[in-house]
VONU-468274 format. One line per field, with one value per residue (C-alpha): x, y, z; residue number from 1. Coordinates in steps of 0.05 Angstrom, whole numbers. Last residue first. Layout:
BEGIN
c1 (X; ...)
c2 (Y; ...)
c3 (Z; ...)
k (NUM; ...)
//
This chain:
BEGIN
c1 (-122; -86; -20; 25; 85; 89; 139; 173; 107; 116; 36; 4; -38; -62; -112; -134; -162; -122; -169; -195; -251; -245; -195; -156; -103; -68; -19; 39; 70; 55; -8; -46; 1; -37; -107; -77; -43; -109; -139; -93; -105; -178; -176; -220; -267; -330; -316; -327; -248; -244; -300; -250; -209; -258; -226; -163; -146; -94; -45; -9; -64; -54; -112; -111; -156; -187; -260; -259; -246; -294; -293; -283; -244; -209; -171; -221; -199; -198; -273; -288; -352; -364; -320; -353; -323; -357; -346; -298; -287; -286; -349; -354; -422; -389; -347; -408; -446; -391; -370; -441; -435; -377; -400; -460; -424; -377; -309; -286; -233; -214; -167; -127; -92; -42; -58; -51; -2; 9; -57; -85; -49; -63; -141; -135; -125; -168; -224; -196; -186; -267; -279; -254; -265; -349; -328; -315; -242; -200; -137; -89; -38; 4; 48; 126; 150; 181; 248; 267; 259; 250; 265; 230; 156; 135; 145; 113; 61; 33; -3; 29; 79; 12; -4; 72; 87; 47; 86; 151; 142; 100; 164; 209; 174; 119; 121; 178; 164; 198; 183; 106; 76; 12)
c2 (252; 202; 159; 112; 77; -8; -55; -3; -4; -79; -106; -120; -65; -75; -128; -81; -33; 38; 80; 151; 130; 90; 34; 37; -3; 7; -46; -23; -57; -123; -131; -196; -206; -168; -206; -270; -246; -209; -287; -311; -257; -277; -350; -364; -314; -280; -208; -143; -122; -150; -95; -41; -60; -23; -18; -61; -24; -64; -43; -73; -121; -202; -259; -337; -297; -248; -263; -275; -202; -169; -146; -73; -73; -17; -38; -76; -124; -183; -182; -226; -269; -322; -277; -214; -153; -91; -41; 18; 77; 132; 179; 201; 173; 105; 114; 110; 53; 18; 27; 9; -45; -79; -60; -93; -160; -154; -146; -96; -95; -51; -82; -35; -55; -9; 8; 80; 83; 154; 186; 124; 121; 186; 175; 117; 168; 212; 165; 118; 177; 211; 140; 144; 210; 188; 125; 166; 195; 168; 136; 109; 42; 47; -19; -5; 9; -41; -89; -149; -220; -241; -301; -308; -318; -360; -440; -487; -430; -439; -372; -331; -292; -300; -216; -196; -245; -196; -136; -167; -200; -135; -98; -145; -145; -189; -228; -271; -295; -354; -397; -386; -448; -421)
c3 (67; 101; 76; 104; 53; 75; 95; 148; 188; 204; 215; 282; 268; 201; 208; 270; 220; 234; 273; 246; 192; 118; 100; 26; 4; -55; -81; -130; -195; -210; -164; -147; -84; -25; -46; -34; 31; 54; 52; 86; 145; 143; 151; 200; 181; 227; 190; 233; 235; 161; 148; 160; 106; 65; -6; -32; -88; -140; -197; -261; -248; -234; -224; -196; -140; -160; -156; -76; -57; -94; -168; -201; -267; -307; -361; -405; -452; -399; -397; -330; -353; -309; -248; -260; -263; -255; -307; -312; -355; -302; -311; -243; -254; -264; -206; -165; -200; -202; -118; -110; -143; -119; -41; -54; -77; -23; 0; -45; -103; -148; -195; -250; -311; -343; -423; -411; -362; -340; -356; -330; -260; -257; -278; -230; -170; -175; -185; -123; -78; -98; -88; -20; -7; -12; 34; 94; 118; 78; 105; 52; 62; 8; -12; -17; -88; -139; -130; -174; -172; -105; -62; 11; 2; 52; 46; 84; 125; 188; 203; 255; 211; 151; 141; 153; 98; 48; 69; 62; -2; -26; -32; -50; -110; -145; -206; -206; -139; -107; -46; -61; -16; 10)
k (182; 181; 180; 179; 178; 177; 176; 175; 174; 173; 172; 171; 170; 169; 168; 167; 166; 165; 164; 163; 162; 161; 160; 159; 158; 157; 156; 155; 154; 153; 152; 151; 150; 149; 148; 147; 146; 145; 144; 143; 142; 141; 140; 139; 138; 137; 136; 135; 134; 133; 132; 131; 130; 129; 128; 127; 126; 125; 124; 123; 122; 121; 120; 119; 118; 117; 116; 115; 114; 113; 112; 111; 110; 109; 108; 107; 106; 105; 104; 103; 102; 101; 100; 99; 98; 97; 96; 95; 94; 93; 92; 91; 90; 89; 88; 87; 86; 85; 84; 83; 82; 81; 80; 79; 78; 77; 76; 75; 74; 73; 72; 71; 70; 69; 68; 67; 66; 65; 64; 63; 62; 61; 60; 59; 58; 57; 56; 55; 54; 53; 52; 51; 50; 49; 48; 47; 46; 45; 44; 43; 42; 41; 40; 39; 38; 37; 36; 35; 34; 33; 32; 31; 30; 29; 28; 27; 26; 25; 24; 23; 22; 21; 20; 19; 18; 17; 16; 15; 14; 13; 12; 11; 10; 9; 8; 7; 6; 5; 4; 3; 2; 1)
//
């Protein structure tokens, strides 16, 4: 946790992502930017079937847009990896579940949990089910959200099912970050 300058990210996720470690001892947060991109989205669904109805609808725009953009889907879970595949396979999105032995850097659309991608960039990222880090018995949860926070280049997504906002996110600066529902 020593990223005292970031080429890759923006502003944007700087902010955002130090908001996750403010009461984690850190030597040297990120504080020096290289350009500016577009606030992280935090998007309420309402149950996980909106959610990958969201993350379909959502990718084919970013597709349609960005043809050879690379997208990250990421869940906490082997489980939750495949059935998130399997799903958005018969929604007939070109994706496959990424595995860390044999990640296949050709494709465009991959599907991993949160562990795999670290050391790892996308154009753009979906964190899925940040309700599970209310449930999760981790010391080092919040650092663990920063990692996953700065693998994008151009905009994070993340995604948390139900009324209540996750209490990982609670605690966190509203102006860092754009607020969506369905």
């Amino acid at each position: 946790y020593e990223l005292g300058m970031s080429y890759r990210n923006s502003q944007q996720t700087a902010l955002f992502a130090n908001e996750f470690i403010k009461n984690v001892k850190v030597k040297n947060p990120i504080k020096n930017i290289s350009f500016r991109w577009s606030k992280p989205i935090v998007r309420e669904v309402s149950d996980f079937l909106e959610e990958f109805k969201y993350l379909n609808n959502k990718i084919r725009d970013l597709q349609s847009n960005e043809p050879e953009a690379t997208i990250c889907v990421l869940y906490p879970s082997k489980e939750d990896v495949d059935l998130c595949g399997q799903t958005l396979l018969k929604m007939w999105l070109d994706c496959y579940v990424a595995n860390w032995k044999t990640w296949d850097f050709k494709r465009k659309i991959h599907i991993s949990n949160y562990f795999q991608a670290k050391w790892l960039e996308f154009d753009y990222v979906f964190i899925c089910w940040l309700n599970n880090f209310d449930t999760w018995n981790r010391k080092n949860k919040e650092t663990i959200l920063y990692t996953l926070v700065t693998r994008w280049v151009k905009r994070v997504y993340m995604v948390y099912s139900w009324d209540e906002l996750p209490n990982i996110l609670k605690n966190i600066d509203e102006s860092t970050y754009e607020y969506q529902y369905s």
